[in-house]
C-alpha positions as CSV (number, residue, x, y, z in Angstrom):
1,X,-2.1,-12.0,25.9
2,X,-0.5,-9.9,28.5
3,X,-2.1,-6.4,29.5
4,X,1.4,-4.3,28.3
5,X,0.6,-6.2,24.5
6,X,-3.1,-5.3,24.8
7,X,-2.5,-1.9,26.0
8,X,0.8,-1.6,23.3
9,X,-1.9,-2.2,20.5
10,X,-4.6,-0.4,21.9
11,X,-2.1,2.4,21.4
12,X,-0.6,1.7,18.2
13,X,-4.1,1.4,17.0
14,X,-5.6,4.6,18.3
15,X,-2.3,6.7,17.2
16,X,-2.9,5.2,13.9
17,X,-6.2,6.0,13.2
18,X,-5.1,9.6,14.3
19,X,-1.9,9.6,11.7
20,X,-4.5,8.7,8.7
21,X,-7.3,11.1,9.7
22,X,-5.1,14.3,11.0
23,X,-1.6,13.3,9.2
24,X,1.6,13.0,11.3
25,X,2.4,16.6,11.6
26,X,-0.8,17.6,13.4
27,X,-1.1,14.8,15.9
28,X,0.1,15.3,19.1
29,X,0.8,13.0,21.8
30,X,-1.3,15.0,23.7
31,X,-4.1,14.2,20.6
32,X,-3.3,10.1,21.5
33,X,-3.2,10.3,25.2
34,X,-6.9,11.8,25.0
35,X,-8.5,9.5,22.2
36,X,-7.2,6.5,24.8
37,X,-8.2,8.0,28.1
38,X,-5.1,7.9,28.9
39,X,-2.4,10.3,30.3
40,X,0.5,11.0,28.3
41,X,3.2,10.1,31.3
42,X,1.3,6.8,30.9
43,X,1.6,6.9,27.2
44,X,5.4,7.7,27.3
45,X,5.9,4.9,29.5
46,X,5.2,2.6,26.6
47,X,6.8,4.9,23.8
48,X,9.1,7.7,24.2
49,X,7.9,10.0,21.2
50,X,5.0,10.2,18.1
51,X,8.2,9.0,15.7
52,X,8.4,5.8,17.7
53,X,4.6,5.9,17.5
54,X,4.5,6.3,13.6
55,X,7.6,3.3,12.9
56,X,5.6,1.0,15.0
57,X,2.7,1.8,13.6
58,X,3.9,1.1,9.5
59,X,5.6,-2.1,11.2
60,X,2.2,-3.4,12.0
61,X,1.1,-2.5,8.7
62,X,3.8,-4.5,6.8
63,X,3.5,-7.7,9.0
64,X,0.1,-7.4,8.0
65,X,-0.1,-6.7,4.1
66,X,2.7,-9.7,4.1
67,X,0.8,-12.2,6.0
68,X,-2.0,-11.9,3.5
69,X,-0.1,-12.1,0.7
70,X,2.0,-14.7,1.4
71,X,-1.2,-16.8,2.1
72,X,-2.8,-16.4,-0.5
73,X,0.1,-17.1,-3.1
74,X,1.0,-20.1,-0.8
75,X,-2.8,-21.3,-1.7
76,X,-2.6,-24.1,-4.0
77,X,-6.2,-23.8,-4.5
78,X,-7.4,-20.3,-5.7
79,X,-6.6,-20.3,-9.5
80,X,-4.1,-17.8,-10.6
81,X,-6.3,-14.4,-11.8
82,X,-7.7,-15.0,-8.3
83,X,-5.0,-14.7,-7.1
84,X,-3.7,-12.0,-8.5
85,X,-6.9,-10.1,-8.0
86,X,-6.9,-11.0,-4.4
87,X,-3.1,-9.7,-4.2
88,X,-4.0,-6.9,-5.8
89,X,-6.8,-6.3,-3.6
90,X,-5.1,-6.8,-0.2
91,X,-2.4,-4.0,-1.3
92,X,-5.2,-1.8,-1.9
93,X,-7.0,-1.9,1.2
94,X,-4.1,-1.4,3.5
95,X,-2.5,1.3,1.1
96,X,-5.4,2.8,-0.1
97,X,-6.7,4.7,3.3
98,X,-3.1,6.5,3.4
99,X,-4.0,9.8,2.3
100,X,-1.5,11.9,0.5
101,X,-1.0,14.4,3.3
102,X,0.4,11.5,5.4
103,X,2.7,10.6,2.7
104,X,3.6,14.3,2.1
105,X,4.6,14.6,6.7
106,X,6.7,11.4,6.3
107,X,8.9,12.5,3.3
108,X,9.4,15.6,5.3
109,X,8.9,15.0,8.8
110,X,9.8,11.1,9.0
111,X,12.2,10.4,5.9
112,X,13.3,7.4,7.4
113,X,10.2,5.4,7.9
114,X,9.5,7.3,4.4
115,X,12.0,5.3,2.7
116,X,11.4,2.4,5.1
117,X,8.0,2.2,3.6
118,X,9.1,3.0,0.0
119,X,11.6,0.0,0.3
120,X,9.2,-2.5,1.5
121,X,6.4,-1.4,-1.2
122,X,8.7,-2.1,-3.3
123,X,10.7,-4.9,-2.8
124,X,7.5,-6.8,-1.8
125,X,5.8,-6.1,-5.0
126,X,9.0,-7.2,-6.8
127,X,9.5,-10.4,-5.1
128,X,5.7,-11.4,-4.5
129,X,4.3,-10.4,-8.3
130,X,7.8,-11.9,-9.7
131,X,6.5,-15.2,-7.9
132,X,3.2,-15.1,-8.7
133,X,3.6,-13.9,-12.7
134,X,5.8,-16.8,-13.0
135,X,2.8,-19.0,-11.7
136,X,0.6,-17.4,-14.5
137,X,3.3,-18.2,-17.2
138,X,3.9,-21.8,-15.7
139,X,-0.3,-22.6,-16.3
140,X,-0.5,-20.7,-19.7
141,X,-2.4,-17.8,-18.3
142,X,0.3,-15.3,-19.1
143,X,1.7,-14.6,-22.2
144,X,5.1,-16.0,-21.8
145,X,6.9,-13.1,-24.5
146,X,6.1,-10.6,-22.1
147,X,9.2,-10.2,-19.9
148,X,8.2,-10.8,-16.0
149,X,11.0,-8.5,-14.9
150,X,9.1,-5.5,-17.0
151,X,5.6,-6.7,-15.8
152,X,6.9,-6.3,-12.0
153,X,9.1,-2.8,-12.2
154,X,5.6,-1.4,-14.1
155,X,3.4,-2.7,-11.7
156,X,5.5,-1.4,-8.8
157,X,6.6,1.5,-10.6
158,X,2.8,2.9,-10.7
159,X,2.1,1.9,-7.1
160,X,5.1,4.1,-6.1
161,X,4.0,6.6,-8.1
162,X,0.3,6.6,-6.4
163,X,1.9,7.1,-3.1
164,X,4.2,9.8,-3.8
165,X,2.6,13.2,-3.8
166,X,5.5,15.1,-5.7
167,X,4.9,12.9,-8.8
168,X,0.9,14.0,-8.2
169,X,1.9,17.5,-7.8
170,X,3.5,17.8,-11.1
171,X,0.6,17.8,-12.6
172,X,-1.9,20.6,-14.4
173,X,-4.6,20.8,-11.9
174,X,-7.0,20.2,-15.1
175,X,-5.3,16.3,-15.2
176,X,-5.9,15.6,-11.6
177,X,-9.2,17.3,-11.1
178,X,-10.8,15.3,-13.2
179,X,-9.7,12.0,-11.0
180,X,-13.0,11.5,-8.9
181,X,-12.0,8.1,-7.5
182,X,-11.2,7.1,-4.0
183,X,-7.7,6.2,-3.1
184,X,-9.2,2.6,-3.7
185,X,-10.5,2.8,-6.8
186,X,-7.1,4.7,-8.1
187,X,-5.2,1.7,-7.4
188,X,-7.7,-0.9,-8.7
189,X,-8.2,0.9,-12.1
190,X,-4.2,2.1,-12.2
191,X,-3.6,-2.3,-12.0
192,X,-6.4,-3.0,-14.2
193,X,-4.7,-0.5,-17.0
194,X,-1.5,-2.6,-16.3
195,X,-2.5,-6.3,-16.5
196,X,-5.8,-5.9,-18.7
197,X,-4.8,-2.7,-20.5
198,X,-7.4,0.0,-21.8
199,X,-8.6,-1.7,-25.3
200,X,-12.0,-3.3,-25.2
201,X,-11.9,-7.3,-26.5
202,X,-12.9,-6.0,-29.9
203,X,-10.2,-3.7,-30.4
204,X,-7.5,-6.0,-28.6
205,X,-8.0,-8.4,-31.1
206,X,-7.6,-5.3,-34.5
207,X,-4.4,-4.6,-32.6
208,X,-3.4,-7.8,-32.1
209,X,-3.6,-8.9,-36.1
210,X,-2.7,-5.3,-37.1
């Protein structure tokens, strides 16, 4: 690995770090150049500007989150809620750290690596969960009535939702004070409520016969 590659994500890594803990807005290159040691001529000699910074930054993320994913659906040997738990899981972690104040600088201050984001979020849960609830109907493990389509737009539907704070913001500060979870746990319950809904076995089954 070259020294410009090692230095490039040495960068990229440091920059992020500072998006997710200080948001977009109030990092400065100045803020970068400093956590790496590093002056910011330097710095600009490798990017010209935070917005170059921030894209490259979310492009790492996205390689990432779709590496893992793609491996583990590729798996022929993890059973499917395995699967999907580990899918579920891998979305989480590299989505859960993002803070809603970062989301809340990119719609403003970086709508296009906003949308850029939005897209791929979406799209990848639509073409990964399609994929994999088809593998869960294929082995009897989902219900095949349900329509896959539905599944996927809900699923992707409440993960969009999670990330945009203007669909927070709407609500009563009563609703949303009384969510004492991480950004984590949101997203595991919020997916949980989706595939395993909120009934407890006993009353599944009354509303099942009812």
């Amino acid at each position: 690995m070259s020294k410009k590659t090692v230095n490039e994500r040495s960068i990229l890594e440091s920059a992020y770090s500072l998006f997710l803990k200080k948001g977009y807005r109030h990092t400065t290159m100045d803020d970068i150049a400093l956590s790496l040691a590093m002056s910011k001529k330097t710095l600009y000699k490798y990017y010209p500007g935070k917005l170059e910074l921030l894209s490259a930054s979310f492009e790492i993320l996205k390689t990432k989150m779709t590496a893992k994913v793609e491996a583990i659906l590729e798996n022929k040997y993890i059973p499917f809620p395995l699967k999907l738990k580990s899918t579920l899981t891998v979305i989480a972690t590299h989505l859960a750290p993002i803070n809603p104040e970062l989301f809340e600088d990119l719609r403003e201050y970086a709508p296009e690596v906003w949308e850029e984001l939005r897209v791929y979020i979406n799209e990848s849960a639509y073409i990964r969960f399609q994929k994999l609830i088809k593998q869960g109907v294929d082995q009897g493990l989902v219900n095949p009535r349900i329509n896959i389509s539905l599944m996927v737009m809900l699923y992707a539907a409440a993960v969009q939702s999670l990330l945009d704070p203007k669909f927070i913001g709407q609500f009563p500060e009563d609703i949303t004070g009384q969510i004492n979870l991480s950004p984590s746990e949101i997203y595991d319950q919020a997916i949980s409520i989706i595939y395993n809904g909120i009934l407890t076995e006993e009353a599944r089954n009354e509303f099942v016969n009812a």
